[in-house]
LOVEXNU-243806 format. One record per residue (C-alpha): residue number from 1; x, y, z. Coordinates in Angstrom, 3 decimals, m for minus. Layout:
N
> num  east  north  up
> NUM  X  Y  Z
...
//
This chain:
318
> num  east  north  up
> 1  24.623  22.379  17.163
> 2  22.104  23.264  19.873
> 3  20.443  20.754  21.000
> 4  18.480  20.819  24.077
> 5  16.562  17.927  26.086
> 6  13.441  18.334  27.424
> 7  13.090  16.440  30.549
> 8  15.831  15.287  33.490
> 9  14.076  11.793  34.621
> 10  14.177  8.412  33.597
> 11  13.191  9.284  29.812
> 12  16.186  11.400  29.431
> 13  18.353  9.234  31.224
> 14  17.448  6.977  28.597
> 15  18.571  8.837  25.919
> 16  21.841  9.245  27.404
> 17  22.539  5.667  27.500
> 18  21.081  4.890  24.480
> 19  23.957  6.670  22.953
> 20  23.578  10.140  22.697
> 21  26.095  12.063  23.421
> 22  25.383  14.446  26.641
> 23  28.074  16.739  25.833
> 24  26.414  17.737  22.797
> 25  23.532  18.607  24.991
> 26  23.471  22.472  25.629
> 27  21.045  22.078  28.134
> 28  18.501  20.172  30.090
> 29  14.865  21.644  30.532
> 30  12.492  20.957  33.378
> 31  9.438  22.785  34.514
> 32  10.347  21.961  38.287
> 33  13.706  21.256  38.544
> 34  15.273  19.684  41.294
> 35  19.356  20.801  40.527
> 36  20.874  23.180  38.775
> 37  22.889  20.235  36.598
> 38  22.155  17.022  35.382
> 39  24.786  14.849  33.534
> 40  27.235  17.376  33.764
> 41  24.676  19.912  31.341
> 42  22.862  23.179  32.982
> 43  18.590  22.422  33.454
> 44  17.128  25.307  32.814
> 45  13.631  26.338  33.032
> 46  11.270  26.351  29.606
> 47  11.153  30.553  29.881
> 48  14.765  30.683  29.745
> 49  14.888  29.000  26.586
> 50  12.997  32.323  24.848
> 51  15.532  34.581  22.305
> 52  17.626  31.305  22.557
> 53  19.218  29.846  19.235
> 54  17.487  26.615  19.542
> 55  18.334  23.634  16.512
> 56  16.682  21.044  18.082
> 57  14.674  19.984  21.162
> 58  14.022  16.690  22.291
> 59  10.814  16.254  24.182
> 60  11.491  13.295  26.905
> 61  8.564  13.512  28.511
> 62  5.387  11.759  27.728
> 63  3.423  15.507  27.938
> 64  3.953  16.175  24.122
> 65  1.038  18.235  24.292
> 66  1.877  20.274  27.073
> 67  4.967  21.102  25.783
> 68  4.774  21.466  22.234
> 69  1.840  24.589  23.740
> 70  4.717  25.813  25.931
> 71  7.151  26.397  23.172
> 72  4.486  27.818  21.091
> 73  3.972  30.393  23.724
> 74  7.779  31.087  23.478
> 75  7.744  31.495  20.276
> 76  9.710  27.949  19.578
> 77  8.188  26.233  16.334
> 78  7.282  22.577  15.965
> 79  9.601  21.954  13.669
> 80  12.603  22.665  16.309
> 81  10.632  19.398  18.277
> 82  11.249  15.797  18.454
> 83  8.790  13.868  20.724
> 84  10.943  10.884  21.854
> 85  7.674  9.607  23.294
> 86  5.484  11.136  21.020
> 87  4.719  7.936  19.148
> 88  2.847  6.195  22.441
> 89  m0.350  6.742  21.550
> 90  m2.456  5.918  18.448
> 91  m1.049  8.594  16.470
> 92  2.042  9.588  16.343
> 93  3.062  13.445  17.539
> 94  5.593  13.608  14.905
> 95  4.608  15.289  11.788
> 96  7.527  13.831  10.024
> 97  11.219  13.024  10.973
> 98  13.249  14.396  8.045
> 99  14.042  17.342  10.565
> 100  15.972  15.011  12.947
> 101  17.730  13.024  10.591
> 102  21.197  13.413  10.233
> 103  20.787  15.446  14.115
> 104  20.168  12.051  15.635
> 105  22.519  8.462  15.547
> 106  20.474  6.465  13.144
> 107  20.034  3.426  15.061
> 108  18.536  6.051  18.024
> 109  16.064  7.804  15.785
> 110  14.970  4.281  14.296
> 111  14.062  2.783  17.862
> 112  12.425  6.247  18.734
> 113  10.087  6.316  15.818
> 114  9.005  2.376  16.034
> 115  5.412  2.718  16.610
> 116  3.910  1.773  20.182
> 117  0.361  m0.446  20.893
> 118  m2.512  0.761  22.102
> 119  m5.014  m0.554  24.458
> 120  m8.873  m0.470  24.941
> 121  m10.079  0.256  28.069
> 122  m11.550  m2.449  30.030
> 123  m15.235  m3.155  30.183
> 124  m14.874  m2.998  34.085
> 125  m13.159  0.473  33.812
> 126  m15.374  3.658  34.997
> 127  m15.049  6.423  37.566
> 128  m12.955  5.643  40.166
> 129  m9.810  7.010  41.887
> 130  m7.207  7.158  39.488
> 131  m6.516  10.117  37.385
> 132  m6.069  10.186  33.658
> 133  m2.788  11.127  33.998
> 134  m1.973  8.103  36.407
> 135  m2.635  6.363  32.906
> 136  m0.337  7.720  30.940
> 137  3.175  6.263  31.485
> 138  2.073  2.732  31.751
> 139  m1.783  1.694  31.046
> 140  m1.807  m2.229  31.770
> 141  0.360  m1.812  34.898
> 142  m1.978  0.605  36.441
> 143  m5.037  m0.828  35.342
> 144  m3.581  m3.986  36.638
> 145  m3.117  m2.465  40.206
> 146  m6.542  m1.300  40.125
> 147  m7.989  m4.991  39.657
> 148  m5.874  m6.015  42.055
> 149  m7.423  m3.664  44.502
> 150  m10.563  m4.208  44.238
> 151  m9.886  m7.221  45.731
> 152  m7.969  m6.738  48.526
> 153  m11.225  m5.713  50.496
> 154  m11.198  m8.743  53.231
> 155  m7.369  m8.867  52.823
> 156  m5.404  m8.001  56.313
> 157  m2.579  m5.842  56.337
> 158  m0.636  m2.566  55.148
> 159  0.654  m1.436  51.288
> 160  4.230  m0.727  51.044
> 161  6.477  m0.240  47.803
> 162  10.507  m0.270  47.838
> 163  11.955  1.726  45.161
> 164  9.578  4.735  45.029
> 165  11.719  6.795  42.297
> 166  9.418  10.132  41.830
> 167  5.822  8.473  43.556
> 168  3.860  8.020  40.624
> 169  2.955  4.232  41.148
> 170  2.768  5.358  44.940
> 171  0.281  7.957  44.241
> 172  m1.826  5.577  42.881
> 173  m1.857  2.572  45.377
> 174  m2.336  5.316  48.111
> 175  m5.856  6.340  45.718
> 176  m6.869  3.079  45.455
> 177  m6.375  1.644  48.798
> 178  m7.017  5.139  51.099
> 179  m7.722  3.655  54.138
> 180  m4.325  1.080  54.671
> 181  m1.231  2.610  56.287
> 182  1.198  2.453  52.711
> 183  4.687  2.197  54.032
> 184  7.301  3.919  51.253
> 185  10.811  2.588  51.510
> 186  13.518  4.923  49.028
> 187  17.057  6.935  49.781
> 188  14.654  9.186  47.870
> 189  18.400  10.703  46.934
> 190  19.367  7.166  44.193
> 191  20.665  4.456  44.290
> 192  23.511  2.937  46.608
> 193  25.919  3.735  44.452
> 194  28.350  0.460  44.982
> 195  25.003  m1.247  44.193
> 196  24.439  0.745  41.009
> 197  28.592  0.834  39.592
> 198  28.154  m0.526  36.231
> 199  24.285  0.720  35.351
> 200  24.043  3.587  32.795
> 201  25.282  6.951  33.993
> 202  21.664  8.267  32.730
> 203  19.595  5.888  34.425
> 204  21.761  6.307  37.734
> 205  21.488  10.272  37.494
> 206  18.031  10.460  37.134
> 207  17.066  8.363  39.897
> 208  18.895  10.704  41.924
> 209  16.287  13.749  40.306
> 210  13.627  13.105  43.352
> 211  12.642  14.111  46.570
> 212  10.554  12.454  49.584
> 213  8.990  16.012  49.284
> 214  7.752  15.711  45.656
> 215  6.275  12.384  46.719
> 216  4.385  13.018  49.352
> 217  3.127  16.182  47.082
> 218  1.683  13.782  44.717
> 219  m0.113  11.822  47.109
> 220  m4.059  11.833  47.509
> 221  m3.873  10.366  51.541
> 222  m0.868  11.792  52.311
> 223  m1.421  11.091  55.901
> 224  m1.973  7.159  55.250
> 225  1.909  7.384  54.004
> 226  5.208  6.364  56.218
> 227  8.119  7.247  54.940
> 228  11.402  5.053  55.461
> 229  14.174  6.896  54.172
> 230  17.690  5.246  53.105
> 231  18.891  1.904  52.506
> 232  16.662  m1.126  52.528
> 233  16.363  m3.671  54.548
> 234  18.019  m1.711  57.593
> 235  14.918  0.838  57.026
> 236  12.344  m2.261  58.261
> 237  13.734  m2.375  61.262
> 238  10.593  m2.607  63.479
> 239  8.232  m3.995  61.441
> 240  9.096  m7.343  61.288
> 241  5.116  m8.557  62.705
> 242  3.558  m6.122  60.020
> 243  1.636  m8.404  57.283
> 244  1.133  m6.728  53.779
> 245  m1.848  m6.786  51.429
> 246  0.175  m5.413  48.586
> 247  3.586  m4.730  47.936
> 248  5.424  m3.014  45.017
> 249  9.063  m4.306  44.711
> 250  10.553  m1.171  42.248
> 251  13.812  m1.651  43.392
> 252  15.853  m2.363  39.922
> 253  18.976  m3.877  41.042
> 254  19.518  m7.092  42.052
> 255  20.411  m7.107  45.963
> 256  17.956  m4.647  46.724
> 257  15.277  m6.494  45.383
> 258  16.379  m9.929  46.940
> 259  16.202  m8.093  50.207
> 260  12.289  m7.256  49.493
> 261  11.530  m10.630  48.418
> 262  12.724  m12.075  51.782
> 263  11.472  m9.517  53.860
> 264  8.054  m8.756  52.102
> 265  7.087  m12.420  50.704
> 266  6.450  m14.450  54.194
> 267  4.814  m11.343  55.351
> 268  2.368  m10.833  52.356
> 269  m1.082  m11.905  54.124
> 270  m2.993  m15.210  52.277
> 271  m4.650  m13.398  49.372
> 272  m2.164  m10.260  49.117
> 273  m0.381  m9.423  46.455
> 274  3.441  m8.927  45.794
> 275  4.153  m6.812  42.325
> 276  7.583  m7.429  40.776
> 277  8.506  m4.871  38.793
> 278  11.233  m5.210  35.689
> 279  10.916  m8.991  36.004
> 280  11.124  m9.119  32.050
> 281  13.316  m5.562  31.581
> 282  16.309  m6.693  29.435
> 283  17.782  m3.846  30.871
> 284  17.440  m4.736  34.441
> 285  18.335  m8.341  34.691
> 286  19.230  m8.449  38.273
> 287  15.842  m8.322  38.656
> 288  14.744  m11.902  37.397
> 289  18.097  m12.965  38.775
> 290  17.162  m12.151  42.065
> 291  13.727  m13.658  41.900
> 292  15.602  m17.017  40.685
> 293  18.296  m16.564  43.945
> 294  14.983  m16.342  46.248
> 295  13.228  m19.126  44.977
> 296  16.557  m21.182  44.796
> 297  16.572  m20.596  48.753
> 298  12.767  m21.676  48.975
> 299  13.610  m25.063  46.883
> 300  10.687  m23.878  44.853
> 301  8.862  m21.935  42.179
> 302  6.664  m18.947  43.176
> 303  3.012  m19.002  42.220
> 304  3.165  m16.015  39.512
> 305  1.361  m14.481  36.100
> 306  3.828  m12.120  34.407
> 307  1.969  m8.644  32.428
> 308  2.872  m7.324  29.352
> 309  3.142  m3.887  30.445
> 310  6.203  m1.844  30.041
> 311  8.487  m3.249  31.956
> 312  7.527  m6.820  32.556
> 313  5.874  m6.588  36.031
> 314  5.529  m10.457  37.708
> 315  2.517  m10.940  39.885
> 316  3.211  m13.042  42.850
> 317  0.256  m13.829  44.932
> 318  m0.177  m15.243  48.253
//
């Protein structure tokens, strides 16, 4: 069989360890890609996949449309596509699934087709400095930022996020809040890997698919940004008087993110905002463990409203 993947981030990591089997992956595809491997598989680029013998290829990106126009310009039909995120909007992408069945495991292809919900814009929503795109992975976590921001006016102090991952969620808190310094703490090369022994082989390999480069590509203010490369907390060294107006703690794992909590949370200033990210992930649990561990230490329970975006963000304010 050959089956390619469309995609070497998070969403094909995914896959991965949602049991598919990577060596019956012939390849990895990525527009920009960062290695010449990924799990083990060669990434190739989407014109290299033209005159290939192609049975199936699954789109992990959320840019069905993009794509399924790319392989149309190679000459690649939609019935050789899958959209594992095709299904996130109101209508599916999928035209049908009888061409995956029996390609797929069962159990896979049944969580992969399970419809997603879709949101109405707010009536507060209009022009303003985020991009459609910055929309498109996770709607009420974005849109929840942007509220957030728009009241941080008379609130003192910097943005920072630890666990920046590829910069999307950085790109838009340096949009939305142009004019703070927005401190970025990441190996930006994965995750300490004694840290990360025992997570999913494709979540830990595509967290290693980014670049401090690529992030500060993506951002709008790139000068406002601050980079503070490797292992947290020994990369805050120095700013122990800074005070925060917002934080995003991305970190996933649970000692990294205990480490934020105590350095960030007595240095959020009185009306900031600290965003805890995977709070409700069954899939990261050392998340909401570590929250519990910090608040153990305090002898009590943070102030916080949990979303229901994606991931189960927690929103601690100060």
């Amino acid at each position: 069989m050959k089956l390619y993947i469309w995609g070497t981030g998070c969403g094909a990591g995914d896959l991965i360890d949602r049991g598919l089997d990577a060596s019956l992956v012939a390849a990895f595809i990525d527009s920009e890609p960062h290695s010449e491997s990924f799990l083990g598989r060669p990434v190739l680029r989407p014109e290299e996949l033209a005159g290939r013998e192609i049975d199936l290829i699954v789109v992990a990106s959320r840019r069905a449309e993009e794509i399924a126009a790319r392989c149309t310009a190679l000459g690649i039909g939609e019935d050789k596509l899958f959209f594992a995120r095709g299904n996130w909007r109101l209508e599916d992408r999928n035209r049908g699934y009888s061409s995956v069945e029996g390609l797929l495991d069962a159990e896979l292809l049944a969580a992969l087709r399970a419809p997603q919900r879709a949101v109405r814009d707010p009536l507060w929503a209009g022009d303003g400095a985020l991009e459609e795109k910055d929309l498109e992975n996770d709607y009420v976590r974005v849109r929840t930022l942007e509220a957030i921001c728009r009241r941080l006016g008379p609130v003192g102090g910097a943005a920072a996020e630890l666990g920046v991952y590829r910069g999307a969620f950085a790109r838009c808190i340096n949009a939305l809040l142009p004019d703070r310094t927005l401190y970025l703490f990441d190996t930006f090369a994965g995750f300490d890997e004694a840290e990360a022994a025992g997570e999913g082989e494709g979540f830990t390999a595509a967290h290693r698919n980014t670049s401090a480069a690529r992030v500060l590509s993506l951002l709008p203010h790139p000068g406002r940004a601050v980079l503070r490369p490797g292992l947290f907390p020994a990369t805050a060294a120095g700013l122990e008087d800074e005070r925060f107006a917002l934080v995003s703690l991305d970190a996933d794992l649970e000692e990294s993110t205990l480490a934020g909590l105590r350095f960030f949370y007595p240095r959020l200033s009185p009306g900031g905002f600290l965003l805890l990210h995977d709070w409700a992930s069954p899939r990261l649990p050392g998340v909401a463990r570590a929250l519990e561990r910090y608040e153990a230490e305090l002898g009590r329970a943070l102030p916080a409203v949990p979303l229901c975006d994606l991931n189960g963000t927690l929103v601690i304010p100060r």
